[in-house]
C-alpha positions in Angstrom: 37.2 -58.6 -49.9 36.0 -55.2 -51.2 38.0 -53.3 -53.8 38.9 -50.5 -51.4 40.1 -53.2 -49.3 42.2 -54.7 -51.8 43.8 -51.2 -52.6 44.2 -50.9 -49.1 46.4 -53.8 -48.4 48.2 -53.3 -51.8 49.2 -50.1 -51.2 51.2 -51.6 -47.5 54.0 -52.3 -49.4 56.8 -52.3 -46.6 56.6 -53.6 -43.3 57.4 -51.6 -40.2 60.5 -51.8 -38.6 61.1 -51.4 -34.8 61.9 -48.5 -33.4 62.7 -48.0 -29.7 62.8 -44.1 -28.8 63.3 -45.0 -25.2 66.5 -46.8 -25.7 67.8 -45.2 -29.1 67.6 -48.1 -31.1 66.5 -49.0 -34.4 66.4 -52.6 -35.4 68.2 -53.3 -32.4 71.2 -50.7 -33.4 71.9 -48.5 -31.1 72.3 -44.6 -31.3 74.0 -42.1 -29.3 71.1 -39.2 -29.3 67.3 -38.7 -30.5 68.3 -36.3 -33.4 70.6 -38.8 -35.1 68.3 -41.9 -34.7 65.3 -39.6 -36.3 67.3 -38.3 -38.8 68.2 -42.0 -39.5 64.4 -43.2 -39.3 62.9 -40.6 -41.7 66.0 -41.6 -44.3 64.9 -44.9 -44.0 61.5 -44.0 -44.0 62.0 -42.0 -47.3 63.3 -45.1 -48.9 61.0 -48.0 -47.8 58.1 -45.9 -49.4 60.5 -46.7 -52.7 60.6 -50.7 -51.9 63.9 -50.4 -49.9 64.1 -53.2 -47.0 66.5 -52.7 -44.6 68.4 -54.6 -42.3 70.4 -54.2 -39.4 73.6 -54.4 -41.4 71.8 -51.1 -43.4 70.8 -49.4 -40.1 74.4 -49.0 -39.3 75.7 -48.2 -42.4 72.9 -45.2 -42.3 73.7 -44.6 -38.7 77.6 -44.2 -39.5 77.2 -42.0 -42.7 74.9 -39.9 -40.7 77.8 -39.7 -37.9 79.9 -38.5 -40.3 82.1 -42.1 -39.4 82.1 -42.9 -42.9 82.7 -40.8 -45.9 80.0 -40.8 -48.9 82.4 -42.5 -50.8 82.7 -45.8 -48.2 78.8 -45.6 -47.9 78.7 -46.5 -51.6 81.1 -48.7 -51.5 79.9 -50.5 -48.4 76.1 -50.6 -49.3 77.4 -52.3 -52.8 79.2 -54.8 -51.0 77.4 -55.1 -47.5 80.4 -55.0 -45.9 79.8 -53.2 -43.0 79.1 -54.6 -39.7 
């Protein structure tokens, strides 16, 4: 393997997750509209490029904050514990 290869595949250092625009899901959790599931993808975006792997449990947690179902405070507090279903 050439060096710029090896940079290459170094530098992938998250794997995608999937997103389904069609039905307003990501990793399987559903949305209610476009603008909240992008705003959710490019937060979670923003912190895979730091090593952040989420889960579906994390999706919602995102998607609730976001929704404004949660306050900051219980977003903390939930993402601590992984409490949130």
């Amino acid at each position: 393997m050439s060096m710029l290869a090896e940079t290459k595949q170094s530098k992938n250092i998250f794997k995608p997750i999937p997103i389904d625009r069609k039905n307003l899901a990501i990793m399987g959790v559903a949305f209610p509209d476009l603008a909240t599931l992008d705003r959710a993808a490019n937060a979670i975006g923003s912190n895979m490029y730091e090593g952040f792997e989420p889960s579906a449990n994390h999706i919602a947690l995102i998607r609730d904050y976001i929704m404004d179902k949660i306050t900051f405070p219980q977003f903390v507090e939930a993402a601590k514990n992984m409490t949130h279903a």
